[in-house]
Backbone as JSON, one array per atom type, in Angstrom:
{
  "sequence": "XXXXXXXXXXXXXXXXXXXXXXXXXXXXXXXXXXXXXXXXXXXXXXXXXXXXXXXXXXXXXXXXXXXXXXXXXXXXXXXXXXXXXXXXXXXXXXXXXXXXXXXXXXXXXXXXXXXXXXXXXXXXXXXXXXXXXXXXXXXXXXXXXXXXXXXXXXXXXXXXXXXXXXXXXXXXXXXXXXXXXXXXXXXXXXXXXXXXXXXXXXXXXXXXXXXXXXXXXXXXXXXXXXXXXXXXXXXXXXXXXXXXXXX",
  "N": [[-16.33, 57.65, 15.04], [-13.44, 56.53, 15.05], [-12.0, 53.19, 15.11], [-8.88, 51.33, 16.49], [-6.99, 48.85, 14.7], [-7.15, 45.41, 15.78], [-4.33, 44.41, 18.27], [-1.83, 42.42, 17.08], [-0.68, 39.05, 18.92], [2.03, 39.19, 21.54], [4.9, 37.52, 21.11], [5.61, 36.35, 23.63], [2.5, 36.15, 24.63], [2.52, 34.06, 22.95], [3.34, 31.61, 23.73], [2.23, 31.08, 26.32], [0.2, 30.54, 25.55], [0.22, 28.54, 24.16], [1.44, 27.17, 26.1], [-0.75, 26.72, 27.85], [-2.34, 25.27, 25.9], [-0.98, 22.81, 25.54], [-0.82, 21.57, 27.85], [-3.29, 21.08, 28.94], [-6.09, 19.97, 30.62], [-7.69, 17.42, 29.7], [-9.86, 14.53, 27.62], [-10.15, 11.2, 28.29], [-7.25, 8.88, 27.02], [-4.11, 9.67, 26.57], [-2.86, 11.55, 24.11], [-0.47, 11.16, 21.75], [-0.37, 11.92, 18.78], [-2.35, 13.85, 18.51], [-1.61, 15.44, 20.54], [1.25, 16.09, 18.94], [0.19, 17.61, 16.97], [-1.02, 19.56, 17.98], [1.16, 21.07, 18.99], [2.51, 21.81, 16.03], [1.09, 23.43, 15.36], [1.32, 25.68, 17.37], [3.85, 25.88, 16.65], [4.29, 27.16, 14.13], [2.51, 29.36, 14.25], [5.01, 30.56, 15.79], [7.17, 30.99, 14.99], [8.18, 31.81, 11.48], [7.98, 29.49, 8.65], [8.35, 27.61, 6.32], [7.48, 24.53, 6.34], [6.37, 22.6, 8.98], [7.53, 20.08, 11.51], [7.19, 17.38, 13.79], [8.76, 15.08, 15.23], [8.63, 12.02, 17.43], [10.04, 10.28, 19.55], [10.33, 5.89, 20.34], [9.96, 3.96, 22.85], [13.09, 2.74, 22.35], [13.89, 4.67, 21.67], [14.4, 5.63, 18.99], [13.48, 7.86, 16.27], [10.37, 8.8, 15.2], [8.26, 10.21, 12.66], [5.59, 11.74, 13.71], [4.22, 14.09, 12.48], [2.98, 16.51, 10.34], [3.15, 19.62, 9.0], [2.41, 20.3, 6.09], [2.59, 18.12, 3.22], [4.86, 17.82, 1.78], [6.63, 18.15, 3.99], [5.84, 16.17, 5.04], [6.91, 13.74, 3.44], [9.25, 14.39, 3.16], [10.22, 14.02, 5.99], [10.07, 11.17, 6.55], [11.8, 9.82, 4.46], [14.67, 7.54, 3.77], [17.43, 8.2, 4.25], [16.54, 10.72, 6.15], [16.94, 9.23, 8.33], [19.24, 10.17, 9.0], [20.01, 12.75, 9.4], [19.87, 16.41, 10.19], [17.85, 16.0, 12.38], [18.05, 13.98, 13.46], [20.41, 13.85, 14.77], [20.4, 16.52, 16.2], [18.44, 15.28, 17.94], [19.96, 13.2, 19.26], [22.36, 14.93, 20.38], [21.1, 16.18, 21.92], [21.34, 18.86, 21.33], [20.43, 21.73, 19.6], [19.92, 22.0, 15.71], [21.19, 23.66, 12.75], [20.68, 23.52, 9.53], [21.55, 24.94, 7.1], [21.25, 25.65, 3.21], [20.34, 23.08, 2.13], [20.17, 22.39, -0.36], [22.34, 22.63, -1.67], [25.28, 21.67, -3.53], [27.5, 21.57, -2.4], [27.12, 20.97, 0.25], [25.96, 20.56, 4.31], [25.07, 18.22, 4.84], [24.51, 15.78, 2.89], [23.7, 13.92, 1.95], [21.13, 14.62, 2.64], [20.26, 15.87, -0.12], [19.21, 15.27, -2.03], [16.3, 14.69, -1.11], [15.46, 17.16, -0.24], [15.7, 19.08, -2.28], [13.63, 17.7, -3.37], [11.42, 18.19, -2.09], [11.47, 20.85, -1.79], [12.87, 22.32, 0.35], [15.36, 24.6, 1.34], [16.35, 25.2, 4.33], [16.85, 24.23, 7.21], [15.94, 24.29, 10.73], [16.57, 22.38, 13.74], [15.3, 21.11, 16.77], [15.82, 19.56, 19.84], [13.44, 18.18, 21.82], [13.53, 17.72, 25.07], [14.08, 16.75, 28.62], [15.31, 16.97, 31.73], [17.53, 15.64, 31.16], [15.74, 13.63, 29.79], [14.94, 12.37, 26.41], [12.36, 13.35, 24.17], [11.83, 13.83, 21.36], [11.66, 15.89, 18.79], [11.17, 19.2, 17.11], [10.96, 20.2, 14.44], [11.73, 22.9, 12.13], [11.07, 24.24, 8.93], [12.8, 25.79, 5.86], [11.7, 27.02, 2.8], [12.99, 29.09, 1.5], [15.91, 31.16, 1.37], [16.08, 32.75, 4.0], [17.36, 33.36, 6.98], [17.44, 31.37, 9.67], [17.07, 33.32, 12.85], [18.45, 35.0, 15.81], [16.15, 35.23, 17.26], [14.21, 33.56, 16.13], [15.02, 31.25, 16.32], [15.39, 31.12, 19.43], [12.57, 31.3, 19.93], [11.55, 28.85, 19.13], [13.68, 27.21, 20.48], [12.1, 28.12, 23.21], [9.55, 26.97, 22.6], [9.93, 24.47, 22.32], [10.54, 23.51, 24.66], [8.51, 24.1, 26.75], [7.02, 21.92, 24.99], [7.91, 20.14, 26.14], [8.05, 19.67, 28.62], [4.92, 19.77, 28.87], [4.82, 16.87, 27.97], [6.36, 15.63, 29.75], [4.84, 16.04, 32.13], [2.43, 14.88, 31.42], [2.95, 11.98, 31.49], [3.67, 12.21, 34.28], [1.12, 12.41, 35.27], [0.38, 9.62, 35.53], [0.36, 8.6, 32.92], [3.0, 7.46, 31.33], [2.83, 4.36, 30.21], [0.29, 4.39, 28.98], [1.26, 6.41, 26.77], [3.57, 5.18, 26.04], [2.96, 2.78, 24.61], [0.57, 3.9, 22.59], [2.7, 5.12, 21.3], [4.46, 3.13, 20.73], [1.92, 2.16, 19.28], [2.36, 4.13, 16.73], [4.71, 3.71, 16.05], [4.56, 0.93, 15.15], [2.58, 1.17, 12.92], [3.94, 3.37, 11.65], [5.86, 0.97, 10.21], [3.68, -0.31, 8.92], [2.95, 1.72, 7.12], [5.46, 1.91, 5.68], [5.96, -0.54, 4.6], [3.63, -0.33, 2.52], [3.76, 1.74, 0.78], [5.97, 0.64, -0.31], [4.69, -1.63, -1.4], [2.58, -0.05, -3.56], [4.84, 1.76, -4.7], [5.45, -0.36, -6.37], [3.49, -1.55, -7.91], [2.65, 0.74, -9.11], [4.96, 1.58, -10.4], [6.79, 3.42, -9.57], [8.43, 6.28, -7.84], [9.24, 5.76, -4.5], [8.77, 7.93, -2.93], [6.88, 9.08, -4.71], [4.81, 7.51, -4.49], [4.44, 7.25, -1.65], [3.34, 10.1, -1.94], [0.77, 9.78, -3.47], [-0.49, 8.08, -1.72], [-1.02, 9.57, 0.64], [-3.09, 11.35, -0.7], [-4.68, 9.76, -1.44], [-5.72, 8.78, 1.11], [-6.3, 10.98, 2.01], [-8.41, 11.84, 0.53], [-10.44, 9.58, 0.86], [-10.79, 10.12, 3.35], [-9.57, 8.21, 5.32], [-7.24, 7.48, 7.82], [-3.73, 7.4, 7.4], [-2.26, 4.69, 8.22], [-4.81, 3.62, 8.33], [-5.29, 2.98, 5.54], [-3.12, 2.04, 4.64], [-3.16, -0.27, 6.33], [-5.8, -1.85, 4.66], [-4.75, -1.73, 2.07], [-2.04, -3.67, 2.33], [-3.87, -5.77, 2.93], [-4.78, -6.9, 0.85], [-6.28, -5.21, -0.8], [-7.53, -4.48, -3.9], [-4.84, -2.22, -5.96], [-3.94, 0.03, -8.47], [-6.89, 2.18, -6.71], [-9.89, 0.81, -7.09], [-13.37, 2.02, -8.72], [-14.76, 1.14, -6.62], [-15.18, 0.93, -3.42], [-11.69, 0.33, -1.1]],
  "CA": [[-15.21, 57.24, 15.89], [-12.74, 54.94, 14.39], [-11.05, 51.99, 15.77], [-7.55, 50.63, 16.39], [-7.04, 47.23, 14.56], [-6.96, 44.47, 17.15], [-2.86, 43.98, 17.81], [-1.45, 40.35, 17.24], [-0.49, 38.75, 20.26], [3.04, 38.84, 21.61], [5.42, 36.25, 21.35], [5.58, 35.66, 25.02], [1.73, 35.83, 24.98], [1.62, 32.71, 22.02], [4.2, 31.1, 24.15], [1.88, 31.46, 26.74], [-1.0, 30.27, 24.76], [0.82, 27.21, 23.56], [1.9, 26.38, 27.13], [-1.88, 26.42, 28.14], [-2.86, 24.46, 25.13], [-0.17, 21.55, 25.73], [-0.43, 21.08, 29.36], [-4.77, 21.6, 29.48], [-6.91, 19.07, 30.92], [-8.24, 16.39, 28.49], [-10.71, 13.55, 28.18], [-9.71, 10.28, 27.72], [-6.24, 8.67, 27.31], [-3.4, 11.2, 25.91], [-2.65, 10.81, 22.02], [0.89, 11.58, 21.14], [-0.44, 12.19, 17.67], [-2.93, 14.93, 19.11], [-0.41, 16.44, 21.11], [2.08, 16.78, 18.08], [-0.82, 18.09, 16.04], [-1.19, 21.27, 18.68], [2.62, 21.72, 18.64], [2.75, 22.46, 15.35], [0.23, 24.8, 15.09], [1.51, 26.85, 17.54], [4.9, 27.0, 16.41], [3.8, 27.88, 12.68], [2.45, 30.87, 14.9], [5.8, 31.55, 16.64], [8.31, 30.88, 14.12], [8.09, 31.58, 10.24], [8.32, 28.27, 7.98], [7.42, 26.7, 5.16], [6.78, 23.77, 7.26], [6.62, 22.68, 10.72], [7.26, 19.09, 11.71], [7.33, 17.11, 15.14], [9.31, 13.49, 15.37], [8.71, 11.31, 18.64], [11.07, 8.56, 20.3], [10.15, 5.3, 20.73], [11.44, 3.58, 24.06], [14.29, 2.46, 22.25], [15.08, 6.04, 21.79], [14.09, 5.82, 17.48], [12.89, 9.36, 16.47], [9.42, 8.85, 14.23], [8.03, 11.28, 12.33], [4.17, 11.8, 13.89], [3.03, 14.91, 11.98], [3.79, 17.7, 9.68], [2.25, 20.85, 8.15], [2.49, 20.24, 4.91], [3.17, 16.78, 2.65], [6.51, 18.16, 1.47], [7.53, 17.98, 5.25], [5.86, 14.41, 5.58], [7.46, 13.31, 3.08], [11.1, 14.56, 3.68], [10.54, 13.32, 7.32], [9.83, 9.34, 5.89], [12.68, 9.59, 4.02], [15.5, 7.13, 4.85], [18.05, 9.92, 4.59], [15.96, 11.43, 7.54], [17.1, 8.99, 9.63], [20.95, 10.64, 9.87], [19.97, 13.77, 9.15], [20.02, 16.79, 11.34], [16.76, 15.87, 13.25], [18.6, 12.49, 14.35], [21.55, 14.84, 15.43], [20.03, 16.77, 17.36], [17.83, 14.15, 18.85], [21.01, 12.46, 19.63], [23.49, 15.12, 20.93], [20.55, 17.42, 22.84], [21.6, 20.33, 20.92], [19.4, 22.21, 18.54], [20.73, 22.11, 14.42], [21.02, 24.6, 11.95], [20.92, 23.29, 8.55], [21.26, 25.68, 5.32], [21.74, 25.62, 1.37], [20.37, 21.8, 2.06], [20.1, 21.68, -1.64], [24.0, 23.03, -2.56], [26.09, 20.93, -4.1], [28.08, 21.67, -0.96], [25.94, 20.97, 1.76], [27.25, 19.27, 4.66], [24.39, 17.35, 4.8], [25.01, 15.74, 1.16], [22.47, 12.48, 2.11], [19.3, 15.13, 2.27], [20.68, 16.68, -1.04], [17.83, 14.83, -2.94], [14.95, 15.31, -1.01], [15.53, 18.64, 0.15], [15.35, 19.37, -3.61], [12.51, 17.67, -4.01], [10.49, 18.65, -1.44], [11.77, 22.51, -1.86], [13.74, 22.99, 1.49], [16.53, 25.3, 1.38], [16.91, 25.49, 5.47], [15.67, 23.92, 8.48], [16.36, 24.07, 12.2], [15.63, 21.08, 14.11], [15.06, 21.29, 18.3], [15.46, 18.48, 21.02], [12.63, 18.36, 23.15], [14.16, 17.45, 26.56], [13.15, 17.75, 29.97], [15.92, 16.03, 33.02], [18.24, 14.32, 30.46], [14.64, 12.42, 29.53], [14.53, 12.78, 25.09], [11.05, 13.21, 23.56], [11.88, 13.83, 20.03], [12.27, 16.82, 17.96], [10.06, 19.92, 16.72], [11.82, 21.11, 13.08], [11.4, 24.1, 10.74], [11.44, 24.43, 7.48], [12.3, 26.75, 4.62], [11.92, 26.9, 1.32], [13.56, 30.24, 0.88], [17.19, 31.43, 2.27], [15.98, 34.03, 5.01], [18.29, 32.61, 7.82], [17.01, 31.85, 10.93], [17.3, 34.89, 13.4], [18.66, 34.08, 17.24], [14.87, 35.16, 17.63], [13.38, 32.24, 16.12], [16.06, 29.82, 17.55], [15.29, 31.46, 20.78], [10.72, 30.9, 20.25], [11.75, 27.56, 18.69], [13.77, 26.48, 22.11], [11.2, 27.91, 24.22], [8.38, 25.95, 22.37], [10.3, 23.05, 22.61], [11.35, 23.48, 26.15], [7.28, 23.86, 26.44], [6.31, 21.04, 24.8], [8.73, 18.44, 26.9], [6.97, 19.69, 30.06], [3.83, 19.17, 28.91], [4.47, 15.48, 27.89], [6.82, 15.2, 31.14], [3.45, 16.02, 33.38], [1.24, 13.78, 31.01], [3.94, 10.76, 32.1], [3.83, 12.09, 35.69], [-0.11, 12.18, 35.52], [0.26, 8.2, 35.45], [0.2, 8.79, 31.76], [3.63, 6.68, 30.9], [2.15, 3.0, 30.34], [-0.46, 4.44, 27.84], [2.48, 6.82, 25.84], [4.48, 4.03, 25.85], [1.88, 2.05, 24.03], [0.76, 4.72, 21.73], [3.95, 5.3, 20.46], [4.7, 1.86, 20.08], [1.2, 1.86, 17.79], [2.42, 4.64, 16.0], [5.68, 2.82, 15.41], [4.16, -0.21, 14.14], [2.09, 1.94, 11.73], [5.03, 3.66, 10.4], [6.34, 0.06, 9.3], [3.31, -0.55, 7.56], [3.16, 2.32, 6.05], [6.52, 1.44, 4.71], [5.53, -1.61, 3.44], [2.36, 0.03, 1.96], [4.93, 2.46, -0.19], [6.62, -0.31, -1.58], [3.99, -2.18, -2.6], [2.04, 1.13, -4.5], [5.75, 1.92, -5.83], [6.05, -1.75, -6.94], [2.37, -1.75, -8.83], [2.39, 2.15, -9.91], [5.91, 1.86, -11.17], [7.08, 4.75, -9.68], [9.41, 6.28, -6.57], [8.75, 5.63, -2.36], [8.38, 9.23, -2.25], [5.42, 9.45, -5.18], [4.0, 6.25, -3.57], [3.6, 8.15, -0.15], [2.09, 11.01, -1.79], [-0.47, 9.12, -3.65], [-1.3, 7.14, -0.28], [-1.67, 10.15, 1.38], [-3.77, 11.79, -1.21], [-5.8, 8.99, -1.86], [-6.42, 8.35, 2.45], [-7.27, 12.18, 1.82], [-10.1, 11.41, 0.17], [-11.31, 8.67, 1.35], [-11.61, 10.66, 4.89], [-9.07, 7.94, 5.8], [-6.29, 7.54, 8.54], [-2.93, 6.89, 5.86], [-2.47, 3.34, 8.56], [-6.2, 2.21, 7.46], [-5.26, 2.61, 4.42], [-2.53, 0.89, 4.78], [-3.77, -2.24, 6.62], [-6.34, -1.97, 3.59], [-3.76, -2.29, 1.09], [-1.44, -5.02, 2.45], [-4.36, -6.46, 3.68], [-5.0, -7.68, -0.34], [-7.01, -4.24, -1.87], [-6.35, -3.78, -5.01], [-4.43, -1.33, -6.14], [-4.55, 1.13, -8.02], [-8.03, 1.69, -6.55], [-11.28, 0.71, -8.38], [-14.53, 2.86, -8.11], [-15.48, 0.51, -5.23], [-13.78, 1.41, -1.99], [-10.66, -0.3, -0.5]],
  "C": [[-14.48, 56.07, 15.22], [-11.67, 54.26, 15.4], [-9.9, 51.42, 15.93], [-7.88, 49.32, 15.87], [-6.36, 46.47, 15.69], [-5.12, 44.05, 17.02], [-2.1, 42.46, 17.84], [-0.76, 40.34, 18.34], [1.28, 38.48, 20.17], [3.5, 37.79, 21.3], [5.26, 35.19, 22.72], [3.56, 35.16, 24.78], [1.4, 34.04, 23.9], [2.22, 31.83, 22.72], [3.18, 30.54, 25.54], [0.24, 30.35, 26.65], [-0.61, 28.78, 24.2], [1.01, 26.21, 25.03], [0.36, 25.51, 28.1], [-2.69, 24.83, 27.16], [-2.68, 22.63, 25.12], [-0.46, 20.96, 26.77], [-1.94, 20.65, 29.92], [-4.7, 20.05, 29.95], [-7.22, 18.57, 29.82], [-8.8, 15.17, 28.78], [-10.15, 12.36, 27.68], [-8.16, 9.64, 27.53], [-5.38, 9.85, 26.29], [-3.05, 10.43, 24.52], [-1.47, 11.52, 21.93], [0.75, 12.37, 19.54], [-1.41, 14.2, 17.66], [-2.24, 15.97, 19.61], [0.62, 16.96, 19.74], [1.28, 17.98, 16.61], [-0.81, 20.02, 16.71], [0.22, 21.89, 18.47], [2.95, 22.19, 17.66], [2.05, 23.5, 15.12], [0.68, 25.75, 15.79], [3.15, 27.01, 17.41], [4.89, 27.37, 15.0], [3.25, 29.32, 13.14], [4.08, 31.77, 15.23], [7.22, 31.59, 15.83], [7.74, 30.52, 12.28], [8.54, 30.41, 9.64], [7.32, 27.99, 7.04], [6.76, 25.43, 5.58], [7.26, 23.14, 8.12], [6.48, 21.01, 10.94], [7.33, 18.39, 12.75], [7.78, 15.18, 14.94], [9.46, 13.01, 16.47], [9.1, 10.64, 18.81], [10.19, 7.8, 20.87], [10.81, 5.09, 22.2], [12.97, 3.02, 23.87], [14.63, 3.47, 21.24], [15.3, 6.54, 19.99], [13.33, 6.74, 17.1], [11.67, 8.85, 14.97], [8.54, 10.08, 13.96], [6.4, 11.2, 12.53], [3.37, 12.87, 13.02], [3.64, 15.87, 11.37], [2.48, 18.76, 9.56], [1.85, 20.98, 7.34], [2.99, 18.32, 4.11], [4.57, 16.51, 2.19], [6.85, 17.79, 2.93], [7.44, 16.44, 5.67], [6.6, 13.55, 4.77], [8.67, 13.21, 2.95], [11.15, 13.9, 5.15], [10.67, 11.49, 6.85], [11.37, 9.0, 5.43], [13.88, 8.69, 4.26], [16.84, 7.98, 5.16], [18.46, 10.58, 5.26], [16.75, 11.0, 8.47], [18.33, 9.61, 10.02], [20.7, 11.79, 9.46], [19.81, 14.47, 10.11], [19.16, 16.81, 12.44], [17.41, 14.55, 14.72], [19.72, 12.95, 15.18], [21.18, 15.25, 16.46], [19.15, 16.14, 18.51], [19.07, 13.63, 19.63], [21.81, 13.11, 20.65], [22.57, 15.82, 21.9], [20.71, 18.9, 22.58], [20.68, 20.68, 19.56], [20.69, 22.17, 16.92], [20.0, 23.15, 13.41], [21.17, 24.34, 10.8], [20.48, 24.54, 7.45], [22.09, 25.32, 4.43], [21.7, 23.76, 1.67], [20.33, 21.2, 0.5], [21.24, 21.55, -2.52], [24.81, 21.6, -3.13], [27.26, 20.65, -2.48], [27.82, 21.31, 0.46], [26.47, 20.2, 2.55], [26.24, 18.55, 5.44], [23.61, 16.92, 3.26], [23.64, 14.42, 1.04], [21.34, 13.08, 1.81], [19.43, 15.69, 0.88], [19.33, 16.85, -1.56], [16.86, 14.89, -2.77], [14.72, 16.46, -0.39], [15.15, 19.04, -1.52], [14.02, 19.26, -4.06], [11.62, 17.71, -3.15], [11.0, 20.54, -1.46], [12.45, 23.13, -0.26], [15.14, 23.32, 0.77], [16.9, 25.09, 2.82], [15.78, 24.63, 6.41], [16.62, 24.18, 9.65], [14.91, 23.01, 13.16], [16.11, 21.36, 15.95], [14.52, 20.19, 19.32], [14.23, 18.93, 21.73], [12.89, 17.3, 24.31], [13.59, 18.08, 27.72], [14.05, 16.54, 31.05], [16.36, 15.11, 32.0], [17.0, 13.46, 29.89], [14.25, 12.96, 27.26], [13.43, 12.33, 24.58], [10.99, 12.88, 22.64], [12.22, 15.35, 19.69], [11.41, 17.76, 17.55], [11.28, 20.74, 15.83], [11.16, 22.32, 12.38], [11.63, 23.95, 9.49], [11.38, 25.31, 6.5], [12.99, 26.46, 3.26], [12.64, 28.38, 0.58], [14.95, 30.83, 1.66], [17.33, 32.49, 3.35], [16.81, 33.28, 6.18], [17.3, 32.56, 8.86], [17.49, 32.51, 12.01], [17.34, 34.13, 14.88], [17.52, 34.69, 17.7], [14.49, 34.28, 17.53], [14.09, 30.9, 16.1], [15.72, 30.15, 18.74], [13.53, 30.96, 20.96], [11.11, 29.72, 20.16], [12.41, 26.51, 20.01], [12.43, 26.49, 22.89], [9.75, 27.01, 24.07], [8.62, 24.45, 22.79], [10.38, 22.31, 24.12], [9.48, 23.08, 26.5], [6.37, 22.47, 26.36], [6.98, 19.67, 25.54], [7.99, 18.67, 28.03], [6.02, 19.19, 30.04], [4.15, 17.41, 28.87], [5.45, 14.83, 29.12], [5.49, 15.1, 32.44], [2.83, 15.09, 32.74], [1.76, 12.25, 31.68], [3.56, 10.82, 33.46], [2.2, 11.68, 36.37], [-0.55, 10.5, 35.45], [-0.27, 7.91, 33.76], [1.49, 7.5, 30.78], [3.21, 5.5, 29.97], [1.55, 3.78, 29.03], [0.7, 5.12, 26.26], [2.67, 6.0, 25.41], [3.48, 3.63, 24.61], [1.32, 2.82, 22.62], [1.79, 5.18, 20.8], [4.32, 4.25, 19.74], [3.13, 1.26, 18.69], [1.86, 2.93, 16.85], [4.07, 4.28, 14.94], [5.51, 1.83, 14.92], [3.44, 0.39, 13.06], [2.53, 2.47, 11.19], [5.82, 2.45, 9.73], [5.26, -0.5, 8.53], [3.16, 0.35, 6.55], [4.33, 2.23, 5.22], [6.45, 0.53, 3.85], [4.48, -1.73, 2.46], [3.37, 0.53, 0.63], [5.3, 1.35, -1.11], [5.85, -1.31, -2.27], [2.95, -1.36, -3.78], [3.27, 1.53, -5.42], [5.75, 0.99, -6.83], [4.59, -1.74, -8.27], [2.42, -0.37, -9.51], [3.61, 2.51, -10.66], [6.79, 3.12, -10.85], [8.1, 4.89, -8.25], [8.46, 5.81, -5.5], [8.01, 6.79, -2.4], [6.78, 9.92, -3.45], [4.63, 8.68, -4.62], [3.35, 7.05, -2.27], [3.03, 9.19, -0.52], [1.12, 10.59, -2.38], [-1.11, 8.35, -2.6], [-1.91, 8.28, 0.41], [-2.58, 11.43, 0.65], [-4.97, 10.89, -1.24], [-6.69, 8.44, -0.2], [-7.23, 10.52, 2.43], [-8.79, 12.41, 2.04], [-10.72, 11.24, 0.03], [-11.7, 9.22, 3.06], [-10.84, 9.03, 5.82], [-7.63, 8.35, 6.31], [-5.06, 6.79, 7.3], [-2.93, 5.13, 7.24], [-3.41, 2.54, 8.28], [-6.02, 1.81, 6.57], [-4.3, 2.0, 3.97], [-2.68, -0.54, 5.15], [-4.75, -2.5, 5.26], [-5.24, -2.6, 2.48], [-2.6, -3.75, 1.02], [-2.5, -6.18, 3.31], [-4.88, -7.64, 1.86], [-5.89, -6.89, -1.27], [-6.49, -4.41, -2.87], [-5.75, -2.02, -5.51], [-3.63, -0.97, -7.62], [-6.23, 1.06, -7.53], [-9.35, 1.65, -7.47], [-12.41, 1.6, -7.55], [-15.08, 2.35, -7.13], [-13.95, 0.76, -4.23], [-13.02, 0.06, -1.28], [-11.57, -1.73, 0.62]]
}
């Protein structure tokens, strides 16, 4: 007797599966970083990309980049660039963006020219997450190849988004606010040291921001550190580059 292979799960059902995942019960206080961690995973399920990234607003409404898929995406998010680029757009106006040929000579986003290049994006689409006029941040795509995106995966890409503002609208309503808040605001002070980490690894290794951050985040790799430890490590007076004794 032979078997049907098991059939991959609808869209609606990952949609479905994502909405469960975001919204579950959980122990302990909520992690913004946790949460953007699940979001991408399930929209790397529901929308093709080279890679999948998620940027969260402070309270004064500053879109930081919490998590990617890939290092190419963390490192095009860092970028300063980033900050007017179409993530900040659509953060800004509430409308989703369609960026392609980010690498053309033409492009009419001429600021990412350079690290679109050098991280290998050709295209992204970037997606408010909103919920009652209230802005979360952003959940982007990325490709490295010119397949357009299809008013299918603008259409999963809303509904994930739409998705993931609920969930962190109930985590707020669950008397969750206060801690967010707080969380965010660590994860915003840890993106300025990691900035100031960068420039002092560029400044000793001789080299760009953007090799600097990937040697930091190769080298917190693996050490089985968080890239902020290894940051407070470093401007805390490590040396650097590192010696066979640990940070």
């Amino acid at each position: 007797m032979t078997h049907d292979p098991p059939q991959e799960p609808s869209w609606q059902e990952l949609l479905v599966n994502a909405l469960l995942a975001l919204t579950g019960a959980r122990n302990g206080a909520f992690d913004p970083r946790a949460h953007a961690a699940l979001l991408v995973q399930h929209g790397a399920l529901l929308v093709e990309a080279t890679s999948v990234g998620v940027e969260l607003a402070d309270v004064l409404h500053q879109l930081h980049p919490t998590t990617a898929s890939t290092t190419a995406g963390s490192v095009f998010a860092q970028s300063p660039a980033h900050a007017s680029g179409p993530s900040a757009h659509a953060h800004g106006t509430g409308a989703p963006v369609t960026a392609v040929g980010l690498q053309d000579a033409d492009s009419p986003w001429p600021a990412q020219r350079a690290d679109a290049t050098t991280a290998g994006f050709h295209s992204l689409h970037a997606v408010p997450v909103t919920k009652d006029e209230r802005a979360f941040g952003v959940l982007v795509f990325y490709r490295s190849n010119d397949l357009p995106f299809s008013p299918q995966d603008r259409a999963r890409a809303g509904a994930l988004a739409d998705i993931a503002a609920i969930a962190l609208a109930s985590h707020q309503v669950l008397g969750q606010q206060d801690d967010l808040i707080a969380q965010l605001e660590r994860v915003h002070n840890g993106q300025i040291l990691i900035e100031q980490t960068k420039g002092i690894v560029a400044y000793r290794l001789h080299c760009s921001i953007n090799e600097a951050y990937v040697t930091l985040l190769t080298e917190a790799h693996a050490r089985g550190q968080t890239l902020p430890d290894l940051a407070r490590a470093v401007t805390g007076g490590a040396p650097w580059p590192p010696s066979s004794t640990a940070l």
